[in-house]
N, C-alpha and C positions, 0 to 999 in steps of 0.2 A: 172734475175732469181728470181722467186716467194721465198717467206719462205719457202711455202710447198714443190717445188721444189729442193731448200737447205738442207731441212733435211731429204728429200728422197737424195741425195748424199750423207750426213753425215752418214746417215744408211747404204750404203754401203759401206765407207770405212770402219765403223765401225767391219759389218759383217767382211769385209777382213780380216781387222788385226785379228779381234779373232779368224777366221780361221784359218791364219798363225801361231799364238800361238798355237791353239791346236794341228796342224802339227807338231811345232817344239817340244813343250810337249811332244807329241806320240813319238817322236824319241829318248828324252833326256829318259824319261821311259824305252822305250826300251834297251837302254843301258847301264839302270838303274839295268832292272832285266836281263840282260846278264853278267853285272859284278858280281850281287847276286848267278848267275850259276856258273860263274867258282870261285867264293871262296866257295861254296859248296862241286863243285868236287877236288878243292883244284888244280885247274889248273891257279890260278891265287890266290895272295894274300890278303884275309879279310882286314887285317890292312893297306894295300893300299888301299883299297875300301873306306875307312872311308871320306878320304880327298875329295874325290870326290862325296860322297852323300852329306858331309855340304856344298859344294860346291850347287849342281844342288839343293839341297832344299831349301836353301838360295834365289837362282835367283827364283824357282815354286812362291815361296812366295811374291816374291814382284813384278809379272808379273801377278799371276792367279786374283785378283779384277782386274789389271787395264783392262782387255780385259773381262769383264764379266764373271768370274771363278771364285768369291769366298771361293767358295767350296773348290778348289783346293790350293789356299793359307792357310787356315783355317789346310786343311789336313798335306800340306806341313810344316806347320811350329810344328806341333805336330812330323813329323817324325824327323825336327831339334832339338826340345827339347828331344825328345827320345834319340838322338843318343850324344848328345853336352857334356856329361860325359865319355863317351865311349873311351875306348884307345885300344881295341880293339873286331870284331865281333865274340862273337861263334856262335855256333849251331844255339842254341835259340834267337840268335838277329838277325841273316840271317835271321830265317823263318817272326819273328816280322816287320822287317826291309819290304819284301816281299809283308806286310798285307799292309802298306798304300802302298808302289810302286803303287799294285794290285786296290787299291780304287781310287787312281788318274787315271788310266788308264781304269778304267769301266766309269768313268765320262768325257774323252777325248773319249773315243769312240761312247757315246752316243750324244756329242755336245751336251750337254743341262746340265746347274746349277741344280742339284738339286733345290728344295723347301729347306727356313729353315730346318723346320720338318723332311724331309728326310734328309739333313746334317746333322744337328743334329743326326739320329741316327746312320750316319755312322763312324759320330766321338766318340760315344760310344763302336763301336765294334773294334775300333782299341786296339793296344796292349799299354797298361797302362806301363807308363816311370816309372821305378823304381819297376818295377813285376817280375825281376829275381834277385834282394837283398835281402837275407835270412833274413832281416826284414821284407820285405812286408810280411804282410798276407793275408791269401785268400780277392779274388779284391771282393768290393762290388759295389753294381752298383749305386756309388754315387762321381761325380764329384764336384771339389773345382777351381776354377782358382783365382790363385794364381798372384797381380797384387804386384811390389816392385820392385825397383831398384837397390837394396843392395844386393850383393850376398849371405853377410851373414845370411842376413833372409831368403833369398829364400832356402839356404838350410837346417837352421834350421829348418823352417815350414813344408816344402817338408818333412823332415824327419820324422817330428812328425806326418804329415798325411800317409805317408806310411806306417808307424809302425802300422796306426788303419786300412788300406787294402782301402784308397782312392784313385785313379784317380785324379792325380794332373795336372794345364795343368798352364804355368806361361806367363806372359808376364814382360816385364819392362818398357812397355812405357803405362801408363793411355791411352790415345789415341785411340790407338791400342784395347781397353778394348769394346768400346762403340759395334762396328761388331761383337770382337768374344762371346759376350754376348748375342747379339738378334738372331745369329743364332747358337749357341753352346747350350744356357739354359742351363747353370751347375746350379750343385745343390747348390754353393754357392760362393758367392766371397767376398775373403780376399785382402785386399787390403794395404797398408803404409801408414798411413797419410805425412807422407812427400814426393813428389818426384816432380819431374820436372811438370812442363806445367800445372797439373792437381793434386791438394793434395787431398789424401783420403775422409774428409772430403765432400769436392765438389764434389767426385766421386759418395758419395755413395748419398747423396744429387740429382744429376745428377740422377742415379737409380731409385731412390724413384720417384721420379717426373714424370719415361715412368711404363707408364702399362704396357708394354711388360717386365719390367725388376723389377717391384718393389714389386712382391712377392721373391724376389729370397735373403735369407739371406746373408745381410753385416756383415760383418768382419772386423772392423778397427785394425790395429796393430799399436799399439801406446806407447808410454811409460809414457805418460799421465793416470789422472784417470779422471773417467765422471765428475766431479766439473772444470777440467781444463778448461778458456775460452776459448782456443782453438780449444775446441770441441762443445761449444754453438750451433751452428748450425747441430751436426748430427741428423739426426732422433731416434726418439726414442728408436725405435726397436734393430735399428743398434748393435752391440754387438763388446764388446772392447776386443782385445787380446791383452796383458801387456807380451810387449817384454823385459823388464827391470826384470820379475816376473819371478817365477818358470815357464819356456815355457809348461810344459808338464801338470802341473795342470792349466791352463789356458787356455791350448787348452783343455783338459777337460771341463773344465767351458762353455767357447764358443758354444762348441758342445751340451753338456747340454742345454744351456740356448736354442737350439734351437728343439730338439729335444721333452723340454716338451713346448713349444708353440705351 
């Protein structure tokens, strides 16, 4: 058998499988928004529902890149972080809940990845995690992804951008960072200089370096100040949030510092 021959069979297992996915996709959804029905009509219970949407967006997430669905893990794992505080759904989280179901399932019907661009802006019209705490204030239309491994940060920061009406969207593995950045484009990323595999530092570094990525404001969280050698190699721009410091004047500062740039 030729190469060319070989990789026209590879393209059609290929096809298959991600047919099969989208198949099983389309059903798990379906199921998805049948369960969202009957905790609606109250024919079946919300807070049983819970365990089984971390569940199936759990698996969307780490199934939709490998069969060429980006989009669909991208989406999936924004409904995991939406719901992953939750101990139970009301009203307002069934209908939120509903919006990505509804966004996965336009993109399994169509068999086709979105564009970037087009992802991109379907992941801005979903429903903003932390938009029904009587802190959030009215959502602006500006995203932060949020990169840290430490929970205690992630909710302190999450907290403090809520409070100013951001779209917060988090990861905990660097790794993970490099995808949902070239095809999300938030409006900025905060990141820990300390964490596994990949330190802030190199992250933002990493950033600075793609064009695709190196207008996008860094945010190192650090307990360092800019003289530590530690930090010798961030770029210049980069901008330090002192997690050791008053959090709230700092993420002030931060925000500041980019705003008049």
């Amino acid at each position: 058998m030729s190469v060319t021959q070989l990789n026209a069979e590879l393209d059609k297992i290929i096809q298959s499988l991600s047919g099969d996915f989208l198949d099983d996709a389309g059903d798990t959804l379906q199921n998805l928004s049948a369960l969202l029905d009957g905790a609606e009509k109250g024919t079946s219970s919300a807070t049983e529902a819970l365990p089984v949407l971390r569940r199936e967006a759990h698996t969307l997430k780490g199934l939709g890149g490998s069969f060429g669905f980006p989009s669909i893990t991208l989406i999936a794992h924004r409904l995991e972080d939406y719901i992953v505080g939750l101990v139970e759904l009301d009203t307002h989280h069934l209908s939120d809940t509903r919006a990505f179901i509804e966004a996965m399932q336009d993109i399994v019907e169509a068999r086709t990845n979105p564009t970037d661009g087009a992802c991109s802006r379907i992941l801005r019209q979903l429903p903003a995690k932390g938009s029904t705490d009587k802190n959030f204030l009215v959502q602006v239309d500006l995203e932060v992804l949020l990169i840290t491994s430490s929970q205690i940060l992630r909710s302190a920061v999450e907290a403090q951008l809520h409070s100013r009406g951001y779209r917060v969207v988090t990861l905990r593995s660097p790794l993970a960072a490099f995808e949902t950045v070239v095809r999300s484009r938030p409006d900025m990323n905060i990141a820990s200089a300390v964490m596994d595999d990949i330190g802030g530092v190199d992250l933002a570094r990493a950033f600075n370096a793609m064009s695709v990525t190196r207008n996008i404001p860094f945010v190192l969280l650090t307990s360092f100040d800019r003289s530590h050698p530690e930090l010798d190699d961030l770029p210049l721009k980069s901008v330090l949030l002192r997690h050791d410091l008053d959090l709230y004047g700092e993420m002030d500062n931060a925000l500041d510092a980019f705003s008049q740039s």
